[in-house]
TORVOPA-249457 format. One line per 10 residues: for each residue x, y, z of C-alpha. Coordinates in pm, 1 decimal, decimal comma, m for minus. Layout:
<recs>
X Y Z; ...
</recs>
This chain:
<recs>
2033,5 m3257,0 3170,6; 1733,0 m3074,3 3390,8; 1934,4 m2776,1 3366,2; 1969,8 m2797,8 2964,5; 1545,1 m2803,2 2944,5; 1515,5 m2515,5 3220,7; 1758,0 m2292,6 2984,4; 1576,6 m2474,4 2704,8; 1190,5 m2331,4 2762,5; 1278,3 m1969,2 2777,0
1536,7 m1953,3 2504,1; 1219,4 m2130,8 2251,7; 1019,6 m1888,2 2423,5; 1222,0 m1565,9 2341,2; 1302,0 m1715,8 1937,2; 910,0 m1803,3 1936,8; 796,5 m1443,7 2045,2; 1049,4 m1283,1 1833,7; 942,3 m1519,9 1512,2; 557,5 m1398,5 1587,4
612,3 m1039,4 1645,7; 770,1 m972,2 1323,8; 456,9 m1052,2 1077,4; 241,8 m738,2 1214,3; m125,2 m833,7 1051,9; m230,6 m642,8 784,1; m590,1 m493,6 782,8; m810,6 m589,4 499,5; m951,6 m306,5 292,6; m1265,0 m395,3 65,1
m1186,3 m284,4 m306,4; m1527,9 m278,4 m519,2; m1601,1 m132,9 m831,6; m1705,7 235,8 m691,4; m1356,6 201,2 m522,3; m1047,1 434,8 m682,8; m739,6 313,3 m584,2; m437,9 613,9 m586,6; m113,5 525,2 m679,9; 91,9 851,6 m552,6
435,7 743,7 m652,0; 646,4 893,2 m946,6; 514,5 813,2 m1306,9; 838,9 573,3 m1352,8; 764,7 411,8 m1030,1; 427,8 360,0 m1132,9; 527,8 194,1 m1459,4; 777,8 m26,6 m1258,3; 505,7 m209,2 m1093,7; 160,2 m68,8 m988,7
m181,7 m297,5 m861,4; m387,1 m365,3 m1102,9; m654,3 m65,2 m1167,3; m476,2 187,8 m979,7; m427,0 521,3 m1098,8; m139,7 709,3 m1085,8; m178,6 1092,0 m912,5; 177,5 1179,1 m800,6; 216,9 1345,5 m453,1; 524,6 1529,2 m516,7
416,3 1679,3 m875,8; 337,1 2015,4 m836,2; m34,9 1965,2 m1003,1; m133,1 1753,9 m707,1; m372,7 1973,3 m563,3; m542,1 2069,8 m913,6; m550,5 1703,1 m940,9; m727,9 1646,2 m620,6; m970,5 1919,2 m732,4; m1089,0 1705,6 m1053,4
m1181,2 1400,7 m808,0; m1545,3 1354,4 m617,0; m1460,4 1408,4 m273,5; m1720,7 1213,2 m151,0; m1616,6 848,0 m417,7; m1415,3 600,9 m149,6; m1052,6 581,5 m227,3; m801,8 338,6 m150,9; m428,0 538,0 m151,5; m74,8 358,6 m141,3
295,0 443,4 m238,2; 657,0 237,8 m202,2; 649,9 284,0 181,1; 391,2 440,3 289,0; 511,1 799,4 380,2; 400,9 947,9 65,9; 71,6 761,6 68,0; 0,4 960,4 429,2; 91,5 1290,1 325,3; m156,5 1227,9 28,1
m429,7 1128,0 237,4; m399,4 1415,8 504,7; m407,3 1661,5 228,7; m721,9 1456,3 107,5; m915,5 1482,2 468,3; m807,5 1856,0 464,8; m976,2 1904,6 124,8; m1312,2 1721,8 216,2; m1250,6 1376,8 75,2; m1458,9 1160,0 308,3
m1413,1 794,8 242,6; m994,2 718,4 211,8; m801,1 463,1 304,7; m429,8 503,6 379,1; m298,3 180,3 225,2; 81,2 212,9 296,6; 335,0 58,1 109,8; 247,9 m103,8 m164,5; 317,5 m486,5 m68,1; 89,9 m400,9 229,3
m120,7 m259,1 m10,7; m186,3 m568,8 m212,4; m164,5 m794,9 107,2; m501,2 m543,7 236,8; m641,5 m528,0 m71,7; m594,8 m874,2 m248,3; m498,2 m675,6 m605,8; m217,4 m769,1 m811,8; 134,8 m568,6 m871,4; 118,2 m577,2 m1258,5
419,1 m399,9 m1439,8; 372,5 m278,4 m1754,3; 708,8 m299,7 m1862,1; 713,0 m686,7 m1853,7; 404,7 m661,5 m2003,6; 505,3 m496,8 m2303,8; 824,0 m674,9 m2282,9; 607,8 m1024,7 m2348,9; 435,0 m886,7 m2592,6; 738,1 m803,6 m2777,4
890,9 m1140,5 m2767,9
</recs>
C-alpha cells in the first residue's frame, strides 16, 4: 500500500503541473475611450464575430498601408486577428511607420480575455432583428 502513495505523489504531481501549465495568463490591456481597437482580419471574418467597437483595417488588402496613412500615429491602438499572426505583422508595419502607442492583442479570444470587450456578430444581430 506504501508503494501505491510513493507512485501516487508524483503521478498527481506530473497531471497537476500539466493541468496548470496549459492556461498561460493573459495580460490585461486597458481599453478607454481615446483607445482604437484594429480588427485586421478579412471583412467576412470581421462580420462573423468582431469585439465590440473595433474597426476593421484588413492586413492582407492591398490598401493597408494607405490605410495606415489616414490614422494618427501617435492615438494608442489596441490590434488583434483570429490567431494572432496577422495581428503581428500589422503591428510591426505600424512601429515601422511611427505609430507609437500599439498593442499586439493576438487572437481574438485572447483579445477579449486582455481587453474585457465583447465578440458581437453582426450577423446574429441582424438575424434577431429579423425574427
Amino acid at each position: 500500500m506504501r508503494r501505491l502513495r510513493l507512485l501516487a505523489l508524483p503521478a498527481l504531481a506530473i497531471m497537476f503541473g500539466a493541468a496548470t501549465a496549459c492556461a498561460p495568463a493573459v495580460t490585461p490591456i486597458e481599453v478607454t475611450e481615446e483607445t482604437t481597437v484594429v480588427d485586421v482580419r478579412t471583412p467576412e471574418e470581421y462580420a462573423g464575430g468582431h469585439l465590440d467597437g473595433a474597426v476593421n483595417i484588413d492586413v492582407s488588402a492591398a490598401d493597408f498601408t494607405a490605410e495606415l496613412a489616414e490614422l494618427d500615429p501617435s492615438a494608442e491602438y489596441v490590434v488583434y486577428c483570429q490567431s494572432g499572426n496577422r495581428s503581428s505583422r500589422a503591428v510591426a508595419q505600424m512601429e515601422q511607420g511611427g505609430f507609437t502607442s500599439v498593442h499586439d492583442a493576438g487572437g481574438i479570444s485572447d483579445a477579449a480575455a486582455a481587453t474585457g470587450l465583447t465578440v458581437v456578430d453582426r450577423r446574429a444581430t441582424t438575424e434577431k432583428g429579423r425574427v
